[in-house]
N, C-alpha and C positions, 0 to 999 in steps of 0.2 A: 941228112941221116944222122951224121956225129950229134946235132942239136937235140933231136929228138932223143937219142942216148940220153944223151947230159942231161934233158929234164927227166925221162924216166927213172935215171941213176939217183937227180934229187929226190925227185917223188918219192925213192924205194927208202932212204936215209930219214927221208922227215916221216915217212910212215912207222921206221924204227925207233926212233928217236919218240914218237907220239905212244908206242909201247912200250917202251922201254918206262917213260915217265906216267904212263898207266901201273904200271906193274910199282914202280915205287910207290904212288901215292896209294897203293890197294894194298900193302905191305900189313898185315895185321897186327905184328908184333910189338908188344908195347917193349920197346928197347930199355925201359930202366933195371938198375940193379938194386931187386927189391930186396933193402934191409929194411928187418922189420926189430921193434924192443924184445929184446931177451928179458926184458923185467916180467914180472907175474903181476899185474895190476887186477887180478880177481876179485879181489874181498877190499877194492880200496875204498869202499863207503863205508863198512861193517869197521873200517879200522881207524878211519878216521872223521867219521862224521860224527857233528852232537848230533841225538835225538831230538832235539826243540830243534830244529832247524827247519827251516818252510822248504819242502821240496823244489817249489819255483824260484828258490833263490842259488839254488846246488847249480855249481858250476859244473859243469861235465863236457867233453868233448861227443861232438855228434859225427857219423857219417852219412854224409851226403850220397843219394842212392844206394846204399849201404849193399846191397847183394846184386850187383851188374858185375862181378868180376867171371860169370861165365858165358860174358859175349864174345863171341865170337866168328869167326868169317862165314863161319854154316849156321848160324844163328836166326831164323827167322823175323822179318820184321814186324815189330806189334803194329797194327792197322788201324788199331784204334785209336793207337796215340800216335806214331809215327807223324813230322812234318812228311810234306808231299815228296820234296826230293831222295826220300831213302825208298822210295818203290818205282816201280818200273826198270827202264832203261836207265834212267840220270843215278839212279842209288844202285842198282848192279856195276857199274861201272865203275864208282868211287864205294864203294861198300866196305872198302879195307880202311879207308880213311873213317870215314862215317862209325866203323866199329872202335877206332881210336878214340872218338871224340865222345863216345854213349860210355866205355867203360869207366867209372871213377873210383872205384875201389878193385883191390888186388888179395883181398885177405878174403879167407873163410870166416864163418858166423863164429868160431870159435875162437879165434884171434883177434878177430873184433874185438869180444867183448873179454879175453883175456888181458888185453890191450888197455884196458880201461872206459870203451866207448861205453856210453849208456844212453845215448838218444841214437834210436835208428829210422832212417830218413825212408820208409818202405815204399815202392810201387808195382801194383800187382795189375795182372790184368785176368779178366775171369774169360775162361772159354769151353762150355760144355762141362760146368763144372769142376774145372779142371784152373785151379790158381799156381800161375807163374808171375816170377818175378820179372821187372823189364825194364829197362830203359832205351828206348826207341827200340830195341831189340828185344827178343823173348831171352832171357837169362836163366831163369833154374824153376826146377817145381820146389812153390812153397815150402811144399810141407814139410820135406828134407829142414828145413832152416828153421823150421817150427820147430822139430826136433832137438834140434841143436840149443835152442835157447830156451827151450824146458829143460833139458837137460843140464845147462847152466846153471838154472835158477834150483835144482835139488841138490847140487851140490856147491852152489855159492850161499848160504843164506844171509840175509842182511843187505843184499845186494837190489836196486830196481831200475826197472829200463822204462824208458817212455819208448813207445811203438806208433809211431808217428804213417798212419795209411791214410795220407793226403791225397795220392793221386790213385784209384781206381778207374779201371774201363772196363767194360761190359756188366755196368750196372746201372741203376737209376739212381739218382741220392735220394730222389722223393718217395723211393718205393717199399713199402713196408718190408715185402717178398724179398727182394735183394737185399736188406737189409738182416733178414733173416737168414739168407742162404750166405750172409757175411759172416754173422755170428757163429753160426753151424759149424762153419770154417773153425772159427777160434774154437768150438769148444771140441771137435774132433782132432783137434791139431796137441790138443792139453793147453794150448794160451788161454782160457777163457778160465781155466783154474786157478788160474796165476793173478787174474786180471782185478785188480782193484777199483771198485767204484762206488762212490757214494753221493747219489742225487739230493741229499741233504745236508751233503757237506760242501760249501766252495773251493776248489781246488786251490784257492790262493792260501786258504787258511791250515791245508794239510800241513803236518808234519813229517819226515822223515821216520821217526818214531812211530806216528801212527798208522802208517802205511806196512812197516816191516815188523811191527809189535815187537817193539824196544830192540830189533836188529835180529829177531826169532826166524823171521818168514824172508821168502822174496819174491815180488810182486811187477806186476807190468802195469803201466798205466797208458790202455789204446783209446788212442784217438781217432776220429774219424769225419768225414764232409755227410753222410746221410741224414739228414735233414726230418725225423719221423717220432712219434710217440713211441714212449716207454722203453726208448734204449738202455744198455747197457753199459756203453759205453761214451766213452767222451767226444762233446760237439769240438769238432776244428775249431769254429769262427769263435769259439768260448773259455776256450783251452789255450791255444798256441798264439803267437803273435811271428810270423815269420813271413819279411819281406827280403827280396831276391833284386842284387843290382842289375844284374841281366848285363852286364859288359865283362870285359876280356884284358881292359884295361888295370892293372893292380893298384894305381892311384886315385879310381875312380872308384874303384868298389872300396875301399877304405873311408872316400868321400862318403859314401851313402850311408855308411853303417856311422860312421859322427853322426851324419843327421838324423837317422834312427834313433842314435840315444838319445839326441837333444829333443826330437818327436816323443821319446816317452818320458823322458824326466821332466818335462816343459805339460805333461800333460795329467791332468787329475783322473784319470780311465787309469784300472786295473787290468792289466793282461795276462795273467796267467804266465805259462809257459815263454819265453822271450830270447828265439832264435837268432843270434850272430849266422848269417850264412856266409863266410867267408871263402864265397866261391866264386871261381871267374868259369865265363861261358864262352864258345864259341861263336861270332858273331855271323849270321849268315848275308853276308857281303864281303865283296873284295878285300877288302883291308882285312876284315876280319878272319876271309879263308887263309889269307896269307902270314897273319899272323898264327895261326893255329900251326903253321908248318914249323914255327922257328922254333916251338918245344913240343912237335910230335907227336902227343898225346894226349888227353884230360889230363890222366894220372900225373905227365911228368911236366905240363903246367901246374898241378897242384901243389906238385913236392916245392917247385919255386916260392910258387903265393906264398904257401904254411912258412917258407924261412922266411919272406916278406914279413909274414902277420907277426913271426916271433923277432922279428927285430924293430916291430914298431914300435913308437916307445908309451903311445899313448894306451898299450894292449890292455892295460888294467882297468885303466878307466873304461873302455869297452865292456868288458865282461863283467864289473861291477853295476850293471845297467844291462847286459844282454849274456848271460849267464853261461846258456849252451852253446858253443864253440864248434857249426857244422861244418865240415871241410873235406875236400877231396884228398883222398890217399891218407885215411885218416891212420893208418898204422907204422906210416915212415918212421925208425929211430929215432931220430932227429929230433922230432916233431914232439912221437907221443910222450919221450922223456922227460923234456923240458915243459912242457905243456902239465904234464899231471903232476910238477913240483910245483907247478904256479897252482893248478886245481885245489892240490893238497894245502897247503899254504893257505889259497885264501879262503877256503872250506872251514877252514880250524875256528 
């Protein structure tokens, strides 16, 4: 009889114990203490760029998923992109973790791009005509953040963002119709007002000047994967050049991005656009899960990397070869200070 106790009394402790460490790892809360720059980085291309300058040579700081900061524990899963494990039972059950690891930015569109970012990393997904923004999770309604960055651009002039919608779901890239009901989007949103394009001119050969009419105007430059006659806007595969190390490791994604540069200065191709993603991922394996626990969250593995990347020494030679600088937690003090004295600096 005592024996039986004694296993049911374990039983009852390792069933708590199995709670208790359910309930941590579902803890939503991204534990960092977000300081962000008190600097005003608004008008920093109108103030210091030349006008002859090739846009695809402007150094700029990017955010990576740039509007995932309102994921959350009640947050629906997007379905269309979603890996397998964030539905059903295995993702309800770790979904506190899982919303750690989808959040990579913490600032609103106006801090962003107060901040100085001017590449944004966008991913929507369309549903019943209805565009939100997502990362593994449903995060915000577009058009809110559309808003926000017209309203930017009327009262920044001189200033231009590249609008980077690499990843869409619930469309076709081959399809004329979705491609139109993309557009519709920009031009109901006012981005499509904003939107700079010229199928007659190569975007390698744009200017800075020509784009913002001597620093008068301010303009977007959207890109896009639909694949169809008589767009408006800019091809991915033709526009951007942005590869991704896909590891967790900070020695290794440094590794990749050398070889990146050494891949296009070693190569006679023109790229265009030429994205630094200097992000680390979560790896979905052991080693991997377990390293995500040691700094908690995207964001506050980000804040790490970003001092990494700013204390490497080779940083310059990077970005002299891969210009836009994508990164999580892209409006950390720390980060965005240092970073846009180098920007400014080597802009001049």
């Amino acid at each position: 009889m005592n024996r039986r106790r004694r296993v049911k009394k374990i039983f009852k402790a390792l069933m708590l114990t199995l709670l208790i460490l359910l309930a941590v790892v579902n803890l939503p809360i991204i534990s960092i203490k977000n300081v962000e720059t008190n600097i005003d980085y608004s008008n920093w291309m109108k103030e210091n760029l030349g006008t002859d300058i090739l846009i695809t040579d402007v150094q700029m700081i990017g955010a990576h998923d740039a509007f995932s900061k309102d994921i959350g524990i009640f947050s629906k899963v997007d379905k269309l992109s979603a890996p397998s494990i964030m539905t059903g039972i295995p993702g309800t059950l770790i979904k506190g973790f899982l919303v750690r690891q989808s959040v990579t930015q913490i600032a609103d569109t106006d801090k962003l791009l107060s901040s100085g970012i001017r590449y944004l990393d966008i991913r929507l997904t369309k549903t019943n005509d209805i565009w939100e923004t997502k990362h593994n999770f449903i995060a915000s309604d577009y058009k809110n953040i559309a808003t926000d960055i017209v309203s930017f651009l009327d009262n920044n002039k001189g200033e231009f963002l590249i609008l980077d919608f690499q990843h869409l779901h619930g469309v076709d890239y081959s399809s004329v119709e979705d491609y139109l009901s993309f557009y519709k989007m920009l031009e109901d949103y006012g981005l499509a007002e904003y939107s700079y394009f010229n199928n007659e001119s190569n975007i390698n050969t744009l200017t800075y000047g020509e784009i913002t009419n001597d620093k008068s105007i301010s303009k977007v430059i959207i890109v896009d994967k639909f694949d169809v006659p008589n767009k408006q806007t800019y091809n991915y595969q033709e526009t951007i050049r942005s590869y991704w190390a896909n590891s967790d490791n900070f020695e290794e994604v440094l590794e990749f991005l050398e070889t990146e540069k050494t891949n296009i200065t070693e190569s006679s191709d023109v790229f265009g656009f030429k994205v630094m993603q200097a992000v680390t991922t979560m790896n979905m394996s052991p080693k991997g899960i377990l390293n995500s626990f040691k700094t908690w969250s995207l964001v506050e593995r980000g804040e790490k990397f970003n001092k990494y990347l700013l204390e490497y020494n080779e940083l310059e030679g990077l970005m002299d070869v891969l210009p836009i600088v994508m990164v999580d937690y892209a409006t950390q003090e720390s980060f965005v200070d240092e970073m846009m004295d180098l920007i400014i600096e080597n802009n001049q």
